[in-house]
C-alpha positions, 0 to 999 in steps of 0.5 A: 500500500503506498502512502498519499505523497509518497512513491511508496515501495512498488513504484520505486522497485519497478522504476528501478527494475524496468529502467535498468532492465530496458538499459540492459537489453538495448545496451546488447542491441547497441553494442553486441549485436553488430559485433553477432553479426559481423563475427558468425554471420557476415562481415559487409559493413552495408549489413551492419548499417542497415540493421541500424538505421532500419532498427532506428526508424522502427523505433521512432514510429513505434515509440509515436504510435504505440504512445498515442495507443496507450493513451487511447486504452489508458492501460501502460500497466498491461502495455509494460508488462506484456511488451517486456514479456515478448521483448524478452522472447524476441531477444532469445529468438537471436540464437536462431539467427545463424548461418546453420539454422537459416541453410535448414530453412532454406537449403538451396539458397546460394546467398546464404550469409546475406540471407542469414544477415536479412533473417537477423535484421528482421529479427531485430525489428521485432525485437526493437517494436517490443522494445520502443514499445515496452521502454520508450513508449510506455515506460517513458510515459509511466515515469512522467506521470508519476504525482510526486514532484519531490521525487522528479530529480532522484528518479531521473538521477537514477534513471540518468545513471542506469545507461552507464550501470547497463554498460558496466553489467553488461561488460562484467558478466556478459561479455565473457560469454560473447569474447567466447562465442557462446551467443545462444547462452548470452541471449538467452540469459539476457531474454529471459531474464527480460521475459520475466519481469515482464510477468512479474510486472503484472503483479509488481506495477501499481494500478494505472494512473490515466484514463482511457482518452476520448480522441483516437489514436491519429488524433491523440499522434497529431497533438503533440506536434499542434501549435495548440500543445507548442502555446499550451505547454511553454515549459515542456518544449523549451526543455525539449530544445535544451534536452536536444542540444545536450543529446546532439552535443553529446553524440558530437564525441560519444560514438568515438571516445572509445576509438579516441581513446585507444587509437589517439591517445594509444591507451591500451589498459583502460578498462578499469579506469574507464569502470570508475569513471562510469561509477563516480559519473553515475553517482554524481548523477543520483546525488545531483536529482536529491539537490535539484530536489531541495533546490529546484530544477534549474538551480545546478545548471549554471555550476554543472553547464561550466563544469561541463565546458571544462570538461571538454576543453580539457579533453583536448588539452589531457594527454596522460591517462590519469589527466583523461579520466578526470577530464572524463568525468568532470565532462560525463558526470556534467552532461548527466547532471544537465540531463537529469534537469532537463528530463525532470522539468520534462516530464514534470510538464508532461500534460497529465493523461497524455504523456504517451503520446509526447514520447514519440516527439521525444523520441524524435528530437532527443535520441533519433535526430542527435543520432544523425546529427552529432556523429556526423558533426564529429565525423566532419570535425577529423575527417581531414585526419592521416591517420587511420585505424582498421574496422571490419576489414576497412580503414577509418579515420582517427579522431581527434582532439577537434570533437571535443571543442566541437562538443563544447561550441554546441553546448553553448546553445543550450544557454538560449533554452536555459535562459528561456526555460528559466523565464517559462518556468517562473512564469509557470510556477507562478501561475501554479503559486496563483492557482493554489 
């Protein structure tokens, strides 16, 4: 039973469960499952890419319809728990992506590596419509609806740290297995684990907090990019312009700091480095939601917004590997921070009872669109490089210290939404002030 004012028990375990959970299995899609396909079944580079960008296109339309559906049905408890019971099976069906496998089906096919390569890619759109479903759609929109606005800053630092905490688990008990080509093991493990909590949210979730909507689907889809919801939620869209610069100034350098930091900087042992860096980034962000708490949404960003400049230009400058983690950190832990402000004021000015359908508009401008833009930015900023590095069979250009500054010259536009959210956003609680 969860007292009135606080989240209570339930609502903090299934915060914690299904966001570390959907970070988990999309860090395997993210990370391992090019490397799957490149090591047991082709090794073309246009496969990899087309797995990609089809795999980003499925996500992006599933998070905007199957959002507006859930509003419709006003049942996120039955969506969640479902989506990430067959989000789980869809990950166990990668085991039967092989070569082998995909011959018995088709034994007199002469392009079998290709047509092994088209059976994992069609997977992995199922997989990804479970997934957008489940995570980016529904659990997205739980999250925002959540009443507690004590609580908004400690449940996005959490949620902030749990990419990074995926990424560490994943590394630490997973990876063995994929280093030694035991991939129906590594599926397995991490779909069923999926699957059930898929039905233990069933019974774990707490009861739905919306009603079903009058307005259809189509209708409830086009609302979020009407002139009526851009004049009605002010504060909601300038946070989405300031969680958009952060995500492109972010993906300017994250494709490549790993490439940068082995092929550049010539580190080799810097995976522990790397794990403390992870650990301390994700810390600062848990503790910077219990600031904002007490403080107010906006009252780090000035601290954080320069810490993170330092960051980055000290990235150009750091050579030694002790100079990189700290200049790493200061860098990763300032950019968490920002995005926990912006994801805070974000859902706290989701409109109540519609916030399924907003996460599509979500989906679009904070993770498809920096996608595209950021690594295309950082790709032209050492393009000019001579020196290269092998991947997959072919040559790639080096970065260099250049994506750092190009980084920090993007961030500098997020004051222009700092300073016009901060203007909304008075005006907002004023008017909240006023009401009550």
């Amino acid at each position: 039973m969860e007292r009135k004012g606080s989240l209570g028990f339930r609502s903090w375990l299934s915060i914690i469960l299904f966001g570390l959970a959907g970070q988990i299995a999309w860090a395997i899609e993210n990370m391992y499952l090019n490397l799957f396909m490149y090591r047991t079944i082709i090794k073309d580079p246009f496969w990899i890419a087309l797995m990609v960008s089809s795999s980003a296109i499925v996500a992006t339309l599933t998070t905007l319809i199957m959002g507006a559906w859930s509003d419709r049905l006003g049942k996120r408890r039955i969506f969640l728990a479902a989506g990430y019971f067959l989000w789980g099976i869809s990950v166990i069906l990668f085991a039967a992506g092989s070569t082998s496998f995909v011959g018995k089906l088709f034994p007199h096919a002469a392009h079998i590596a290709e047509l092994t390569a088209l059976f994992l890619i069609l997977l992995d759109l199922v997989m990804t419509f479970f997934g957008s479903t489940a995570n980016d759609a529904v659990f997205n929109a739980y999250v925002s609806e959540i009443p507690s606005r004590e609580y908004r800053g400690k449940i996005e630092g959490l949620l902030s740290s749990f990419p990074l905490l995926a990424m560490l688990l994943v590394f630490g008990l997973l990876d063995p297995l994929a280093q030694d080509g035991k991939w129906s093991l590594f599926f397995l493990i991490v779909g069923s684990l999926t699957a059930l909590l898929g039905l233990l949210g069933f019974f774990l979730l707490p009861p739905d907090r919306t009603r079903p909507s009058t307005t259809g689907v189509w209708e409830n889809l086009r609302y979020a990019f009407s002139r009526e919801a851009f004049t009605q939620n002010p504060v909601y869209y300038a946070a989405l312009g300031l969680l958009f610069v952060l995500s492109v100034s972010m993906q300017v350098y994250m494709p490549y700091i790993i490439i940068y930091i082995q092929e550049y900087l010539g580190f080799a042992d810097y995976a522990l480095l790397l794990g403390i860096v992870l650990i301390a980034s994700s810390l600062a962000s848990i503790l910077a939601g219990r600031l904002i708490d007490r403080k107010g949404f906006l009252y780090p960003f000035p601290f954080v917004f320069a810490s993170a400049l330092l960051g980055l230009v000290g990235m150009f400058f750091v050579r030694s590997m002790l100079q990189v983690g700290i200049a790493v950190f200061t860098m990763l832990a300032s950019y968490l921070v920002l995005t926990t402000i912006a994801t805070s004021i974000l859902r706290e000015y989701t409109p109540r009872g519609k916030a399924g359908r907003f996460q599509g508009i979500r989906m679009i401008f904070c993770v498809m669109l920096p996608m595209i833009i950021g690594p295309f930015v950082g790709s032209a900023l050492f393009t000019r490089s001579e020196a290269v590095y092998l991947e997959m069979g072919s040559e790639k250009k080096v970065p260099t210290p250049n994506i750092f500054l190009g980084a920090a010259v993007i961030l500098l536009f997020s004051l222009y939404f700092y300073f016009s959210l901060k203007k909304k956003f008075a005006a907002k609680e004023a008017s909240r002030g006023a009401e009550t």
